[in-house]
C-alpha positions as CSV (number, residue, x, y, z in Angstrom):
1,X,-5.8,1.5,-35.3
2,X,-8.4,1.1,-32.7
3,X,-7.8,-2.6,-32.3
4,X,-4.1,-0.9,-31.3
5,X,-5.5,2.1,-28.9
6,X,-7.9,-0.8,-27.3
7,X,-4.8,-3.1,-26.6
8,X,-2.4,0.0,-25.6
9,X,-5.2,1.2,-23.0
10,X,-5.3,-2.7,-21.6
11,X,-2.3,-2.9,-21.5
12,X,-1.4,0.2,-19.7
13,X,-4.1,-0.6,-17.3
14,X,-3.0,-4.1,-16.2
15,X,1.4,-3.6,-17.0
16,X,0.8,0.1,-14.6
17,X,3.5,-0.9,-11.7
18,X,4.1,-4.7,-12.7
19,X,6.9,-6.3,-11.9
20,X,8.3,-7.4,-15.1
21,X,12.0,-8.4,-16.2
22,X,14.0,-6.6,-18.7
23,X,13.9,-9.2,-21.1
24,X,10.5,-10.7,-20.4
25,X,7.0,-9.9,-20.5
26,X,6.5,-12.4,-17.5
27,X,5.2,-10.5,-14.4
28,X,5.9,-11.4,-10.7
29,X,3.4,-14.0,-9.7
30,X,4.4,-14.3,-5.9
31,X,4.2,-9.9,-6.1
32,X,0.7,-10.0,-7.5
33,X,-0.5,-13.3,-5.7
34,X,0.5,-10.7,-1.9
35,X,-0.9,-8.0,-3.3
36,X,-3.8,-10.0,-4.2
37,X,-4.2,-11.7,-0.5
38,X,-3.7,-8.6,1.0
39,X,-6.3,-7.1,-1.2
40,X,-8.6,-10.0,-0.1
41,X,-8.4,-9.6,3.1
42,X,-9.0,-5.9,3.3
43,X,-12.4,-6.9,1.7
44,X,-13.0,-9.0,4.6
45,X,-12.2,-6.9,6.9
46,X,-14.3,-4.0,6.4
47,X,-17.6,-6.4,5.0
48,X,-17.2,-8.1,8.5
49,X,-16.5,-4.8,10.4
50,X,-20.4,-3.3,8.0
51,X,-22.3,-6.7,7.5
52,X,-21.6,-9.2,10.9
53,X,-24.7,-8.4,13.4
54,X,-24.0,-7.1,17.2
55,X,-23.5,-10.7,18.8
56,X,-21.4,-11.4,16.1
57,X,-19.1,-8.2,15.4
58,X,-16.3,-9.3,18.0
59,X,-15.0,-11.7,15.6
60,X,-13.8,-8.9,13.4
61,X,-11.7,-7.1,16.2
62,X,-10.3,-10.3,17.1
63,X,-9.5,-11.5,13.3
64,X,-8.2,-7.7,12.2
65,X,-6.2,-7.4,15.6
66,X,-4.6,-10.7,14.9
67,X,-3.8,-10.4,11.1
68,X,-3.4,-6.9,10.5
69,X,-0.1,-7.3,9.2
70,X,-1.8,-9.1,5.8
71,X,-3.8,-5.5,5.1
72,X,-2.9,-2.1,4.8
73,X,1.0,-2.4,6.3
74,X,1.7,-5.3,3.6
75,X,-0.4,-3.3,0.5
76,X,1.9,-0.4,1.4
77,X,5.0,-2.3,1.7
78,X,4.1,-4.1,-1.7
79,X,3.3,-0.8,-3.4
80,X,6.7,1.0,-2.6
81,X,8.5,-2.0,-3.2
82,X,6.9,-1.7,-7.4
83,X,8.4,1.3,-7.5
84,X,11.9,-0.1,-8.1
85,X,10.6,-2.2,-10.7
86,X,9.1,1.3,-12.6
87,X,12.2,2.7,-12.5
88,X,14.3,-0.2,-13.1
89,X,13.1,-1.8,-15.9
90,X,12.1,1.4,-17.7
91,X,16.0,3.1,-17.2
92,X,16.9,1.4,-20.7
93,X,13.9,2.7,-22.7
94,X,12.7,5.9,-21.1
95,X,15.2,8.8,-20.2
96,X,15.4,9.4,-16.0
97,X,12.9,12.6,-16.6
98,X,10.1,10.5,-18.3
99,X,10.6,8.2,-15.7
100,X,9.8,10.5,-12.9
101,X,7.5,12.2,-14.4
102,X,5.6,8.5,-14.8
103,X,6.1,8.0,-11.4
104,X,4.8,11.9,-9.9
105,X,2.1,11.5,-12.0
106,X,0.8,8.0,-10.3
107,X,1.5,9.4,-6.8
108,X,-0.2,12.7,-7.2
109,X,-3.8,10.9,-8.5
110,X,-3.4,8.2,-6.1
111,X,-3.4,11.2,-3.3
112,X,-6.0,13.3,-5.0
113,X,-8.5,10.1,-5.1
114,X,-7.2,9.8,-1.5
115,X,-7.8,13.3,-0.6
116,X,-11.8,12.6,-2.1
117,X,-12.0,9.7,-0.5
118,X,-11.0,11.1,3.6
119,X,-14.5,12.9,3.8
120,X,-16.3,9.6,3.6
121,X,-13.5,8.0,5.6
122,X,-14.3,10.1,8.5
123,X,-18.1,10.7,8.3
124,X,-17.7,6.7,8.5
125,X,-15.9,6.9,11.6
126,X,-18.2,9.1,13.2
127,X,-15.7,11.8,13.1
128,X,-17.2,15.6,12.4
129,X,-14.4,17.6,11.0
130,X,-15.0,21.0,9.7
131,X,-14.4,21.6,5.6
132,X,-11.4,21.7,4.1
133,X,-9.4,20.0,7.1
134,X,-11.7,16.8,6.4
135,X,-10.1,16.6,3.1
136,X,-6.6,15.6,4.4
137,X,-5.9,12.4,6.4
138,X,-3.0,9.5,5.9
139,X,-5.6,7.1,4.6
140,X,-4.1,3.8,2.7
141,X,-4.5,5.8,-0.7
142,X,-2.9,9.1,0.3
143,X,0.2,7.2,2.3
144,X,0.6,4.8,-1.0
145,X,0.7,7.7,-3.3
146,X,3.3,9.7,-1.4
147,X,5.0,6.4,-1.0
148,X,5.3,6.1,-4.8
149,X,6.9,9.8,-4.6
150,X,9.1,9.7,-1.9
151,X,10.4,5.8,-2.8
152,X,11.8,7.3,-5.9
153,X,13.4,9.7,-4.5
154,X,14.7,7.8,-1.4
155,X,16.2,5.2,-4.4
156,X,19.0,7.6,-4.7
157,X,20.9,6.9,-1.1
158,X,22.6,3.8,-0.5
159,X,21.2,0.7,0.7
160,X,22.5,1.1,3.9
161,X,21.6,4.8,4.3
162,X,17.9,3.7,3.0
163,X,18.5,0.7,6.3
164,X,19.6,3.5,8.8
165,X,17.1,6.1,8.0
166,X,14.1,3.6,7.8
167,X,15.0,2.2,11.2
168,X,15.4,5.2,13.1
169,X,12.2,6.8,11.8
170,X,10.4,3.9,13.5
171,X,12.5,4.2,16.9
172,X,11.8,8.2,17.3
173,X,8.5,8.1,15.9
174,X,6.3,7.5,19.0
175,X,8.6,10.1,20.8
176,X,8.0,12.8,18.1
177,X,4.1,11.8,18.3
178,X,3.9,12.0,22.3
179,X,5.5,15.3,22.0
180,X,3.3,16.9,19.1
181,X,0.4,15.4,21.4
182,X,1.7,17.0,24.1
183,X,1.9,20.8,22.9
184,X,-0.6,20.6,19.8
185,X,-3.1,23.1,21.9
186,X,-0.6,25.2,23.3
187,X,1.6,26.2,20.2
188,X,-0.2,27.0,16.4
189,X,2.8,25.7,14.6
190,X,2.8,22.5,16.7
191,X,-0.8,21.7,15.7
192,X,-0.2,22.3,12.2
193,X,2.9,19.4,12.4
194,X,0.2,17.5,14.1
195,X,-2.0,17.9,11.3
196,X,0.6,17.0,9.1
197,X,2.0,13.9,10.9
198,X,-0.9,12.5,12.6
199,X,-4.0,14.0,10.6
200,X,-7.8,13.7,11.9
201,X,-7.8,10.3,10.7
202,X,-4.2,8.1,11.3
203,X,-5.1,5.1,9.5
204,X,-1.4,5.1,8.0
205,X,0.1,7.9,9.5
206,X,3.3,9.9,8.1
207,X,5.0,8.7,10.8
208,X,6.5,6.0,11.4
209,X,5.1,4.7,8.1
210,X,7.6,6.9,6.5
211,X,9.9,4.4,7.2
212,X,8.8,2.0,4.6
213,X,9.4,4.3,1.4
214,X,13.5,3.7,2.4
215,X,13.0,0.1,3.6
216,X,10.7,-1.8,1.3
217,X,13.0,-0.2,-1.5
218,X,16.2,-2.2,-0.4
219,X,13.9,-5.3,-0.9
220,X,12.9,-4.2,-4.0
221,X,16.2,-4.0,-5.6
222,X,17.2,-7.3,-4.0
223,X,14.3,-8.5,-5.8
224,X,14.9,-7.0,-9.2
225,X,18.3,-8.1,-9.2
226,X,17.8,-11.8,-8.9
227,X,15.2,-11.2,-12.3
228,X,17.8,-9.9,-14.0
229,X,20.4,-12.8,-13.0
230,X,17.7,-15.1,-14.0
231,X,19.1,-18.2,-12.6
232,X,17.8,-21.0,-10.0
233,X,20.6,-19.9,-7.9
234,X,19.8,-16.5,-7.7
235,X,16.1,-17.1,-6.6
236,X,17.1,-19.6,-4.2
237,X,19.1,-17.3,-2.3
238,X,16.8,-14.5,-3.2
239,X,14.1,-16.7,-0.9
240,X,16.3,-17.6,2.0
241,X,16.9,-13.7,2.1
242,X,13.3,-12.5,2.5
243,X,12.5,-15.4,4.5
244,X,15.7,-14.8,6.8
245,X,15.4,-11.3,7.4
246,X,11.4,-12.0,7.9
247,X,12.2,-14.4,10.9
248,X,14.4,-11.7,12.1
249,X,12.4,-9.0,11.8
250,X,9.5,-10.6,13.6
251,X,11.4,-12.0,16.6
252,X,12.4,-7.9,16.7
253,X,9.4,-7.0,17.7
254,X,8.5,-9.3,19.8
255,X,11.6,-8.8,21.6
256,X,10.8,-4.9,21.6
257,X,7.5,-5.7,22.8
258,X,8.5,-7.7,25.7
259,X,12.0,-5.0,26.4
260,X,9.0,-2.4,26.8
261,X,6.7,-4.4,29.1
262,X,9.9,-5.1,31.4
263,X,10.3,-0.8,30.9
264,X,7.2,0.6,31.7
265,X,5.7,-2.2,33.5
266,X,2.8,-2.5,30.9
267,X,2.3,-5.6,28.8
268,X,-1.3,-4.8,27.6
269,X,-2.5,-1.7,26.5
270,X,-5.9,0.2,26.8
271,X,-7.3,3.2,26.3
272,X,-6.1,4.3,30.3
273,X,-2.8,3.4,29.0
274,X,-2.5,4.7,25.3
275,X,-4.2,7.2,23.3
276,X,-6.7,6.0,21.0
277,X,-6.9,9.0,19.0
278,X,-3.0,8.4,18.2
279,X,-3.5,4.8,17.7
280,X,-7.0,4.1,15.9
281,X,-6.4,0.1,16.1
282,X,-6.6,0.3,20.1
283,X,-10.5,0.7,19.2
284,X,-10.3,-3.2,18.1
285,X,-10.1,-4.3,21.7
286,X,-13.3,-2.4,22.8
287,X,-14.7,-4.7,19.4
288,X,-13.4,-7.9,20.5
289,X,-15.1,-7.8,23.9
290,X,-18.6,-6.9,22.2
291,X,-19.4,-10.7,23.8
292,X,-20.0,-12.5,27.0
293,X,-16.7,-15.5,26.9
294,X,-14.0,-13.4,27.5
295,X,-13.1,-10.1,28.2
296,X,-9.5,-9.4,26.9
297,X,-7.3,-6.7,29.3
298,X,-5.8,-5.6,26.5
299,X,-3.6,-5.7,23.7
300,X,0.2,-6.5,22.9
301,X,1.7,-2.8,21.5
302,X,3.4,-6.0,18.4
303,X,-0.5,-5.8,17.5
304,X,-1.2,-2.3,17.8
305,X,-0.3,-0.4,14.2
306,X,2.7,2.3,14.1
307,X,4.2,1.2,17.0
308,X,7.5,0.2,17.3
309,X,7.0,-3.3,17.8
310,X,4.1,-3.7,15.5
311,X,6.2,-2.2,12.8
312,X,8.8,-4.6,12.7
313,X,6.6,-7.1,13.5
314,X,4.2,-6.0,10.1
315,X,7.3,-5.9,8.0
316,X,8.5,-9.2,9.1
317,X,5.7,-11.0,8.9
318,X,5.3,-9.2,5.0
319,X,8.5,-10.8,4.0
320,X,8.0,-14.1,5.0
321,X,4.6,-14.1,3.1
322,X,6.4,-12.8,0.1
323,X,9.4,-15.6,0.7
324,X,6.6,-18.1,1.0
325,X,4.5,-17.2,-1.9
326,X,8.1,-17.0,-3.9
327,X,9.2,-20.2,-3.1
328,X,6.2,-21.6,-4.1
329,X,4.9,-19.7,-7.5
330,X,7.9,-18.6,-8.6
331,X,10.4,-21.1,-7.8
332,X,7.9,-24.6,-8.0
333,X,6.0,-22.7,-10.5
334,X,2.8,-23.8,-8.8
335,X,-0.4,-23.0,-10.4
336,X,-4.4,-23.1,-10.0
337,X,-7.7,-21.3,-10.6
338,X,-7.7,-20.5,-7.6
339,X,-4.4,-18.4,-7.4
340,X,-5.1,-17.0,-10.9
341,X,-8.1,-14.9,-9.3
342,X,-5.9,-14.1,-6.3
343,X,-3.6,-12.9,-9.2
344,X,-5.8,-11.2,-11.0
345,X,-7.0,-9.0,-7.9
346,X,-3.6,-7.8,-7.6
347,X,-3.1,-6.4,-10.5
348,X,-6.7,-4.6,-10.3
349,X,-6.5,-3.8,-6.6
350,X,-6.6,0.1,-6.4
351,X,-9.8,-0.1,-8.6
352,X,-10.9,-3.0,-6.1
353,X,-10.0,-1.1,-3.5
354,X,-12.6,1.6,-4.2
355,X,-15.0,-0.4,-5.6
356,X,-16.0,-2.8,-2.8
357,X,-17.1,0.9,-0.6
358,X,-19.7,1.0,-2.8
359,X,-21.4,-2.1,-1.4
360,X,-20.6,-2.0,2.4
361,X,-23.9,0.4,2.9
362,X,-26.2,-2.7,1.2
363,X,-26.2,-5.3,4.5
364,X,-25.5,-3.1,7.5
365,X,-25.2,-5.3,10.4
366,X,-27.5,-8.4,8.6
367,X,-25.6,-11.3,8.8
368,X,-24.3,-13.8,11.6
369,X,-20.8,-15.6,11.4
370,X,-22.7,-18.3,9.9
371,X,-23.3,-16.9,6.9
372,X,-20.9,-14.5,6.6
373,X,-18.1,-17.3,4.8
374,X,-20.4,-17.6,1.7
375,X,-21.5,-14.3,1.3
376,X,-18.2,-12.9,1.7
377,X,-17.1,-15.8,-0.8
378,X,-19.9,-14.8,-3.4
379,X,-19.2,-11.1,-2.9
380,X,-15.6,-11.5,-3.7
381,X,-16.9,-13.6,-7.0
382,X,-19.3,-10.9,-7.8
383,X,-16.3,-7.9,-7.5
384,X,-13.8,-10.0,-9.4
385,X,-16.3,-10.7,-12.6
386,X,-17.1,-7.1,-12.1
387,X,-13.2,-6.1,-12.5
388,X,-13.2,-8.5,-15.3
389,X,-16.4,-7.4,-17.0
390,X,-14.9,-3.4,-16.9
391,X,-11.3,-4.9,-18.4
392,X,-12.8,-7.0,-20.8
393,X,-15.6,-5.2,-22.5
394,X,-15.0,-1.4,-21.4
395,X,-11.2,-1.4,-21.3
396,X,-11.0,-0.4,-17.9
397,X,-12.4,3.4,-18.8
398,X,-12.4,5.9,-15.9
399,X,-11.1,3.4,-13.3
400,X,-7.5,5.1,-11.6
401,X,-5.1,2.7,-13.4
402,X,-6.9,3.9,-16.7
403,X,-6.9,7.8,-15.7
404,X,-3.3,7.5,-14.9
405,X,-2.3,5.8,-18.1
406,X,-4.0,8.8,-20.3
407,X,-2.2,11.3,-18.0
408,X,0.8,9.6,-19.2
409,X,0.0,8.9,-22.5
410,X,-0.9,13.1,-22.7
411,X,2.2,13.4,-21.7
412,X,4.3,11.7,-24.0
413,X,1.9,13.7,-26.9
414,X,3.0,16.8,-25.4
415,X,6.5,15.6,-25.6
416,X,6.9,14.2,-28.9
417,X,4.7,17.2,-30.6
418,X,7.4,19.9,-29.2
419,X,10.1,17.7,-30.4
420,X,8.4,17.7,-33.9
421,X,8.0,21.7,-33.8
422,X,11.6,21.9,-32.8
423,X,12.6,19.9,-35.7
424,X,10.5,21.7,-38.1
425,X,11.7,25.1,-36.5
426,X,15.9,23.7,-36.8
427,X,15.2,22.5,-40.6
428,X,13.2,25.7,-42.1
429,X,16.3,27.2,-39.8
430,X,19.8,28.2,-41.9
431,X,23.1,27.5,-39.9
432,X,23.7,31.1,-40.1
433,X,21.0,32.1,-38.7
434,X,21.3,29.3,-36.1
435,X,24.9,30.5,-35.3
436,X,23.7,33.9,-35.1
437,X,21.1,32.6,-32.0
């Protein structure tokens, strides 16, 4: 019996939100190979943003401004995609209740770590927030747990609805923002939306990230149902999809971009031109001309997150990673060491996620961009063989994946020990006497 609880708790730990088929165990390599690469370079990000010295820090503005869309926008996307798979491939074997229940559960402890996590957030930021307001903020882990919420409940309108809704939340979003902005100090109720909408720190904000809980879904299903036709044919066509509607969505918004420049007459924002407290990625320009070669004007809106163009831009360029990586891992079947770890990270990112904060204080501002490739290369070594290490030998105890499963398992005791009271209750029961209640 423990040999069984050791292999259930594994199991839950690394199978919480795979992408399986129905009749397979097999997982999604191209899904976890993304989430992987997107997990990767969120480590890179913020050790270059804490460890790469004053002459050398510019290179992070420049690198995050130019491949944002393989960070936060493409974990979300990823993560509210999975949720089609949960309810999917469960539908069979779990009734819809259990199911959502499942699902709840994993959104509402992905938010409350989220919630724990915003103080250090903003104290990082240099932010001073009174208590409680420093406890809410759309952080990557709060948005991606009330994506897994909302997803499931945006599952039940059409695809085309899901298309419609998704696409005007990120038209009327910078509208609805400018106007909250606008009145937030004039009108109480206004600055509560604000609060809601925005929050003190907008890493991910509600909107027009809202957007992607009704599109990434469609994708999702698109995705699941060429697993369950399980033919050549259906992953073929399953990859000219993603990779068409990637192209498409990318020449969107550049097209928007350059539509609003011939508008407004401005093709490169700055702070005179765009509020950097509404959009926190502006600050990267200010970071890329921390050096004396070139002093950059400003910054495309395409590259600038939650704004119209840099949404479909984001999700565009997410797609035709995900077509790409498809193609090639799940259609050639292509295989290495090196993709197994990039694997491997994916299905362990949320723990990854938090994990790697505890190291960012250790080599404040130490290292040039010489030396920065193998000591980010060691330090993602070191966090993967830590990962492993906790699965291997500790079962993953007290990491989220793990808390989640035992809320879950808890769950299902609950269940199954009032169905056994009921029975007991219905036999020692006569049928008159049932009749009679």
């Amino acid at each position: 019996m423990p040999n069984s609880n050791t292999n259930e708790v594994k199991n839950s730990y690394l199978n919480n939100e795979d992408l399986m088929d129905l009749n397979s165990p097999k997982r999604i390599a191209s899904i976890d190979f993304v989430k992987g690469l997107a997990m990767v370079f969120i480590i890179l990000a913020h050790g270059a943003l804490a460890w790469l010295d004053n002459d050398w820090r510019y290179i992070y503005g420049l690198t995050f401004a130019f491949l944002d869309f393989l960070g936060p926008s493409l974990f979300v996307f990823l993560s509210a995609l999975s949720v089609v798979f949960s309810i999917r491939r469960k539908k069979k074997a779990k009734s819809t209740k259990a199911i959502r229940n499942g699902i709840l559960t994993r959104g509402i402890v992905i938010i409350i770590i989220g919630i724990m996590f915003n103080p250090m957030s903003l104290r990082t930021s240099g932010q001073a927030v009174a208590f409680p307001l420093n406890l809410w903020g759309w952080n990557i882990l709060m948005f991606i747990g009330f994506s897994q919420i909302l997803s499931y409940y945006s599952l039940k309108l059409s695809k085309r609805a899901r298309a419609v809704v998704g696409v005007v939340i990120i038209f009327i979003s910078p509208f609805i923002r400018d106007l909250i902005f606008t009145y937030k100090n004039v009108n109480v109720v206004v600055w509560v939306l604000d609060l809601v909408i925005t929050s003190p720190l907008p890493q991910v904000p509600l909107l027009p990230y809202l957007s992607i809980c009704f599109l990434s879904t469609i994708f999702g299903e698109l995705l699941f149902e060429a697993m369950v036709a399980g033919t050549d044919k259906a992953y073929k066509n399953l990859y000219k999809t993603f990779k068409r509607w990637g192209v498409f969505l990318i020449a969107l918004g550049l097209i928007w971009w350059i539509f609003e420049g011939f508008v407004t007459r401005v093709w490169l924002q700055t702070e005179s031109t765009m509020l950097k407290s509404e959009y926190l990625h502006l600050d990267l320009l200010r970071i890329a001309n921390m050096q004396d070669y070139y002093k950059f004007p400003g910054m495309p809106t395409f590259m600038i997150r939650a704004t119209i163009s840099n949404m479909f831009y984001s999700l565009g360029a997410g797609l035709l990673i995900i077509a790409i990586c498809f193609n090639n891992f799940d259609i050639k079947k292509k295989n290495n060491d090196v993709i197994k770890m990039v694997n491997f990270y994916g299905k362990t990112s949320l723990s990854l996620f938090l994990i790697q904060y505890m190291f960012l204080p250790l080599y404040i501002g130490q290292f040039s961009i010489i030396f920065y490739p193998f000591i980010f290369a060691g330090y993602c070594a070191f966090l993967g063989l830590m990962m492993y290490i906790w699965l291997k030998y500790f079962n993953g105890v007290g990491s989220p994946e793990w808390i989640m499963a035992q809320i879950g398992k808890t769950g299902q005791k609950r269940k199954i020990s009032v169905q056994k009271d009921t029975s007991q209750i219905t036999e020692k029961t006569s049928p008159k006497q049932l009749n009679q209640i």
